[in-house]
N, C-alpha and C positions, 0 to 999 in steps of 0.2 A: 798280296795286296798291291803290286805294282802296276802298271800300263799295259794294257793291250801294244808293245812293241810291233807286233808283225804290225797293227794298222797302220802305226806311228812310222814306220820303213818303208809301207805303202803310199801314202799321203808323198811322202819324200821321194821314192820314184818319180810319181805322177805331178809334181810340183816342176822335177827338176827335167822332166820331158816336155812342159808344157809352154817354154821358152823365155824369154824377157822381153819382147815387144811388146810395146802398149794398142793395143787394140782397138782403139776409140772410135765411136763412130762421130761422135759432134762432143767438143771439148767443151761447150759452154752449156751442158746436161750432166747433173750427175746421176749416175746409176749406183742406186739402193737394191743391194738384194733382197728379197725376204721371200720368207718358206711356204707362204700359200697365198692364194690369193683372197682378198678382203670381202668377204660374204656380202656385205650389205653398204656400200657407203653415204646412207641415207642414216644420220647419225640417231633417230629414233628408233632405228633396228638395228644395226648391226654390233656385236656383242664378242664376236670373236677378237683376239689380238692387233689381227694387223688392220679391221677398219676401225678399231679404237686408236689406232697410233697415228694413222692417216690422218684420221675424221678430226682431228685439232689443227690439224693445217688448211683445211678446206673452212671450218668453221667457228665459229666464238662461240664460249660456256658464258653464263652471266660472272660466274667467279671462276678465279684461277687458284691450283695449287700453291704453294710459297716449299722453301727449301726444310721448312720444317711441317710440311703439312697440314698446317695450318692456311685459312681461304681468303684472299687478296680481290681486292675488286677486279671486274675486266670488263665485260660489256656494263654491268651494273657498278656507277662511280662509287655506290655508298648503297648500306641497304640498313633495317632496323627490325627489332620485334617487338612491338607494341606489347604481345602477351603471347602468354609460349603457343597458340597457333596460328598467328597470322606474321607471316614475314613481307615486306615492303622494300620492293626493290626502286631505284631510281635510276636509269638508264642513262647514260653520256649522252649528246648530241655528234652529229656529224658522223654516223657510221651507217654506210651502203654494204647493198650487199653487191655482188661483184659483176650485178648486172646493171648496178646505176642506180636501183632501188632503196630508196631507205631507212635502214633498220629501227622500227620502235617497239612500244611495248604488245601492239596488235600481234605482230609475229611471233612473240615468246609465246603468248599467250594461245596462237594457234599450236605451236610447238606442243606444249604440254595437253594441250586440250585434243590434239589430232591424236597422240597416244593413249590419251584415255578413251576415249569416247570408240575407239574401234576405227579410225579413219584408218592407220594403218596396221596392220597385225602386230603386233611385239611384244617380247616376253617383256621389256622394261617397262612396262606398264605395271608391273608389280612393285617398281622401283617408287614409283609415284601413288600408290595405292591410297596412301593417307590424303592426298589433296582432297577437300572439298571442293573449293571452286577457285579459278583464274579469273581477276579482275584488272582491267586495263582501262583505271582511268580518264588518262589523257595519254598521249603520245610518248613519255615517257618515264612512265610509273607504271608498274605491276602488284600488285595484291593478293598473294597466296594464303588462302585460309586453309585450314587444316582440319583430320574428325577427329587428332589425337598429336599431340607433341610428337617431333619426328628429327630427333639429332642427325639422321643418315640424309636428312632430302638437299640442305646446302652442298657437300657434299656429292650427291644426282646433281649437281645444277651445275657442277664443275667438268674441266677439261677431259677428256675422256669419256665421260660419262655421259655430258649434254653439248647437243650444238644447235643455236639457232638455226632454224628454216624459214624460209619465205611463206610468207601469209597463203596460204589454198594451197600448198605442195600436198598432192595427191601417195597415192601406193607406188606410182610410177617415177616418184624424183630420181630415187638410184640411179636410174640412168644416163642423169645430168643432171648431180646435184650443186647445188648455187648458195655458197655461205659467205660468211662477209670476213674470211681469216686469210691468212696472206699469200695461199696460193689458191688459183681456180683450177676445177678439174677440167681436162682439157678430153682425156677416153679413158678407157678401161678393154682390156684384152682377158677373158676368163682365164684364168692358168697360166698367164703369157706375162703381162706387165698391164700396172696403171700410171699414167702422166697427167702432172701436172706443171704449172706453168706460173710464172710472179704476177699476183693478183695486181692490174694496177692501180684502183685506186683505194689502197689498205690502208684503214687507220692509223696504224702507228707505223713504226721504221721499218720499211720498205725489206723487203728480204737480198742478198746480196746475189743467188742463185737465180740464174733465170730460168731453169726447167730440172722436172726431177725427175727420174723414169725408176720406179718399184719393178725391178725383176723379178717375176716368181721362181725361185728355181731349189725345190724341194728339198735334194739333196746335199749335205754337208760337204762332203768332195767336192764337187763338183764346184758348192760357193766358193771353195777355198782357192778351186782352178780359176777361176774368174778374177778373185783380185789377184791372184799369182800376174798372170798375162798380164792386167790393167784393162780388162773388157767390166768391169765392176769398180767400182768407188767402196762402197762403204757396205758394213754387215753389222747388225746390233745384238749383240745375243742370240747369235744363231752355230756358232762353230764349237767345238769340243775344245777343253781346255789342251790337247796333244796337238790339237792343229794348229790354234792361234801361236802356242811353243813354235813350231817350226814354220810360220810365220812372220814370226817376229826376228827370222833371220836374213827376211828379203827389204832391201836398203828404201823399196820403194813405195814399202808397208809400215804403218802407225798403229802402235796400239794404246787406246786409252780405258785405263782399267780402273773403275770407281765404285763405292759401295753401293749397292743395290737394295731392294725388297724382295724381290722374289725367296721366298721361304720356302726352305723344305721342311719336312716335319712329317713323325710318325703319330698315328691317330690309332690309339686304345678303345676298342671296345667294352668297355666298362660292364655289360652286361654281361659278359663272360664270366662264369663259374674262376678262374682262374685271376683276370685283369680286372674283376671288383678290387681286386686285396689293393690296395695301394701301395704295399709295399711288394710288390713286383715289380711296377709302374716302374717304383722309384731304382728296386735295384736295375730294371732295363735301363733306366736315364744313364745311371750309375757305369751302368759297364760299355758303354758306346766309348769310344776315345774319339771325340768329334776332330781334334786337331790332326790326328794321324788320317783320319780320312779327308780333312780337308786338304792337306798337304799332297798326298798322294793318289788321288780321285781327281781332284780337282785342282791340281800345281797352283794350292795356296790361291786360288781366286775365289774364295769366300771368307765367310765371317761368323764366326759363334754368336747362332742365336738364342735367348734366355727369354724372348717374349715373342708375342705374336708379335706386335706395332714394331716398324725397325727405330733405333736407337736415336735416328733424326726425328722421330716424332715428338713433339709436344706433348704429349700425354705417356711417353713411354716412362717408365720407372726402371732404374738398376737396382731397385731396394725387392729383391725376390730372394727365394732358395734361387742356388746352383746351382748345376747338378757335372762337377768336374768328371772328367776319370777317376774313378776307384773303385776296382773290381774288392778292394776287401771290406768297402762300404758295401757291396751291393753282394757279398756274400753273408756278410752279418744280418742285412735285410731278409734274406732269400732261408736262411736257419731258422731266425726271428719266428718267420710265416710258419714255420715247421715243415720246411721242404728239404728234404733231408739227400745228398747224392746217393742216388743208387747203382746199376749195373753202370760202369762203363761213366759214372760220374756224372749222371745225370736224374737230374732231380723232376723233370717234368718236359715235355714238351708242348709248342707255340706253331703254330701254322700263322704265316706270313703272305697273304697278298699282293703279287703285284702285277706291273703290264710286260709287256716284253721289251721295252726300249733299254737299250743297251746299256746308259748309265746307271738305272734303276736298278736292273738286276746284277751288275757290277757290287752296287751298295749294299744289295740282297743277301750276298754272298760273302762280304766284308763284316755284315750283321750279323752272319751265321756263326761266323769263326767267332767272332767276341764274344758271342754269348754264350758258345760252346764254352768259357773258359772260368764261365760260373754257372756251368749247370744247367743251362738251358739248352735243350736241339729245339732249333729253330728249324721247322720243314716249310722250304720254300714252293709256292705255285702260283705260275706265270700264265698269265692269260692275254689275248688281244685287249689293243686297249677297253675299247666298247663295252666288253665283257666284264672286268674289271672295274670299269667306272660305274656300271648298272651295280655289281655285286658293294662297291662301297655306298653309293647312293642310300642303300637300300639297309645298309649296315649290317651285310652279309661278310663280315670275317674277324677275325681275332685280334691282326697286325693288318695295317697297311700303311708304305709311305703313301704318302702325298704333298702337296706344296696350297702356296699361295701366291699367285701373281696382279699383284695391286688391288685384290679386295683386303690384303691388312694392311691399307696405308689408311682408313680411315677408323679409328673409336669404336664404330658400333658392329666390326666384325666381331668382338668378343658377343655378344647378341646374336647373330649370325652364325657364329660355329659352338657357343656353348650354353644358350640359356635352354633349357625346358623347354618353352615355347616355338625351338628351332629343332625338335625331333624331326626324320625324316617324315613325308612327303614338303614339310613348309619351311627346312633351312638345313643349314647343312651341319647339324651337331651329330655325326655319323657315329660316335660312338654312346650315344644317349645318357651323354655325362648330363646328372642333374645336383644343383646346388643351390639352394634357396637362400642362404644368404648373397652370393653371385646372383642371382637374377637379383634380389631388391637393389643391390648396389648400380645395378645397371637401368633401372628404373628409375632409381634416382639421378643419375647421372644424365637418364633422354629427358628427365624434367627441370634440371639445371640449368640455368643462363649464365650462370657464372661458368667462365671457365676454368678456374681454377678451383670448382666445387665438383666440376667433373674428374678435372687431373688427380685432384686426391681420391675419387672413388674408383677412376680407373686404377690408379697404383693398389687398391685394395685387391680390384679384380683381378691384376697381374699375381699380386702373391697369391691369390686363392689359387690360382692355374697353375702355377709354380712347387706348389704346396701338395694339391689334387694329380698332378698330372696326369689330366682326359686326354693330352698328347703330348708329347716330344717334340719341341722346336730343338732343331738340329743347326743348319744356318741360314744365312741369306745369301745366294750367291752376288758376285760379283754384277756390277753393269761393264760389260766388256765392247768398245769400241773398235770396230778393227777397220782402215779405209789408208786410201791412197794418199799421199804426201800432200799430192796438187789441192785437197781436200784438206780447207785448214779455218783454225778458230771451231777447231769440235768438243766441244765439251759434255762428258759423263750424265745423266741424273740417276737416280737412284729408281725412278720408276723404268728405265729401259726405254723410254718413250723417243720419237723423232724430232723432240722438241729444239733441238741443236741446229738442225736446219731451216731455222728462222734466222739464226746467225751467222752460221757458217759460211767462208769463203771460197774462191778460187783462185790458188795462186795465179797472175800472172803469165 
């Protein structure tokens, strides 16, 4: 269960061949690596990682996240709910957008209305499906009515998820999109790099950065070469925990390592002849030692996770079952069922899912031995990702990991990955766990205004998941910072997001 060393002796070669000169080409740009380039940055489409990380720097949400997850004014000073389907936004004065134009309720109101109505193609038009109609008063008021109470669409209106656009932004913005956040896009190279530049006339505090150039550059080696040299600034959650290690030995390298969201987690097919029993579920929980693999998988850059929501959220609850190490809990389980060992100490076998990416199948195999050790062979089959992805979609297997990257930072993922009404083709409850007391409690929670009538029915939902478990929350990894010296005031969040580059500085 230890490290791929040869890679680890490799990486360390090609680090220590790759010299110490700082390689810059213009000191007053910093250079962002990231692993692909941003599909769509027309914030009404694009849905992949890196133009949701971008698309907050180019544009304003009406609300912003807060440190607990909870939703903070930004473009809307204040907002209200008359009655649980119409929300009432009231918009600030004095905010342009970075062509001089300026921002009122007319433009949200194209926003949400150009993704509904087909102006442009998007799947997040699903996101917004419950609007009935956009009302734009006066100049700075918005009017959302709704066909059904909708605890998720605050939430759509926020950073990542929404950005104002200019009033008539066609199919064609992408190409020079124009929002009112605090930097403007300046180009975009397919594959290559996107640049951007200090908006200047942004509403609030001015950014200290005056240009930022996103690298594409796929490869993990290769990022590592980059800030090795100093041809690279900064990487977000892009390197292997073996590389930021040897890393973190070069004088001219920072690493900032903070608790994250991103969730990993095994997902039970509950309709399985085998994975109905709960008490399998629970001896699998049982026999995982999450700390030994965090420690040695991941050199201790994550965190045990017990819920979907991470633990900064407002609604998360620590009042659940466990599920520690103990293999002689999860063999007493495993007798209980009347699974008795047989040839060679094996009481049954599990067929396990997964893709071919090399940490996955590391864990695969780390899975296998453990659960060899109560009884279970666990038979592993690796596929391309795509193949894979279609096969769990579809809730074609037995076991499979998977994760979550910032869809459970908000409430109404437990809705999205386990009510009944989220079987595949319409959500992602991929193991078609159904629970009818969990959907009413979640029903009642989207018709709640109070939020503290929702916290306690979300804490019900958590123990029922806790209790049932339709999957294994394993952990959350780390948010891992890794950047140049001269790159300073960088600070962590938990979403992984680029939001630190609104403050961040340049030494000197």
């Amino acid at each position: 269960m230890g490290h791929p060393r040869a890679l680890l002796v490799l990486i360390l070669a090609l680090l220590g061949m790759s010299g110490c000169g700082d390689h810059r080409a213009d000191p007053s740009t910093v250079t962002m690596l990231i692993e692909s380039s941003p599909t769509n940055l027309d914030p009404r489409i694009g849905t992949d990682a890196q133009s949701e990380h971008i698309d907050p720097l180019i544009f304003d949400p009406l609300v912003r996240r807060n440190e607990r997850f909870g939703l903070d004014p930004w473009l809307a000073e204040k907002w209200e709910s008359p009655d649980p389907k119409t929300l009432v936004f009231h918009l600030r004065t004095g905010v342009h957008f970075q062509d001089g134009r300026p921002l009122t309720s007319r433009d949200v109101q194209w926003t949400l209305d150009s993704i509904l109505d087909g102006t442009v193609v998007t799947i997040k038009s699903g996101a917004y499906r419950n609007i009935a109609s956009v009302d734009a008063p006066d100049a700075q008021t918005l009017v959302i009515r709704m066909k059904q109470p909708d605890p998720a669409l605050l939430w759509n209106l926020c950073d990542g998820a929404f950005g104002v656009v200019p009033y008539g932004s066609g199919r064609d913005f992408w190409r020079h999109p124009i929002g009112s956040g605090p930097y403007r896009f300046v180009s975009q190279q397919i594959d290559r790099n996107v640049v951007l530049e200090r908006a200047p006339n942004y509403w609030r505090q001015m950014p200290h950065i005056e240009r930022i150039r996103f690298a594409v550059v796929p490869d993990a080696t290769t990022q590592a070469l980059e800030l090795q040299k100093g041809s690279a600034d900064v990487a977000v959650n892009a390197l292997t925990p073996d590389m930021i290690y040897v890393l973190k030995r070069n004088h001219r390298l920072a690493v900032e390592d903070g608790p994250g969201t991103r969730l990993n987690y095994i997902v039970f097919n509950v309709r399985d002849p085998l994975l109905r029993d709960v008490r399998i579920r629970q001896a699998i929980a049982f026999a995982i030692n999450r700390p030994l693999i965090i420690h040695s998988l991941y050199r201790d850059q994550a965190h045990i996770a017990e819920s979907l929501l991470p633990p900064q959220h407002w609604a998360w609850s620590g009042d659940s079952d466990r599920h520690d190490y103990d293999p002689a809990k999860a063999n007493a389980l495993l007798d209980a069922a009347g699974y008795a060992r047989g040839t060679g100490g094996i009481r049954f076998h599990l067929s396990m899912k997964t893709s071919t990416d090399e940490t996955v199948r590391l864990l695969s195999v780390i899975l296998q031995q453990q659960l060899a050790q109560i009884g279970i062979a666990l038979d592993l089959r690796s596929y391309e990702f795509a193949t894979f992805y279609a096969d769990l979609t579809k809730g074609a297997f037995q076991i499979a990991p998977s994760r979550w990257i910032g869809g459970n930072e908000q409430p109404d993922i437990f809705h999205y990955a386990f009510s009944k009404a989220s079987f595949p083709p319409h959500g992602s409850n991929r193991g078609f766990y159904s629970n009818a007391e969990l959907d009413a409690l979640l029903d009642d929670a989207a018709a709640a205004a109070d939020q503290a009538q929702q916290r306690e029915d979300y804490a019900k939902v958590q123990q029922i998941l806790a209790r049932d478990l339709p999957a294994m929350n394993l952990w959350y990894l780390d948010t891992v910072v890794i950047h140049n010296k001269r790159l300073q005031n960088v600070h962590t969040s938990p979403s992984g997001n680029f939001e630190f580059l609104r403050d961040a500085t340049l030494a000197p």
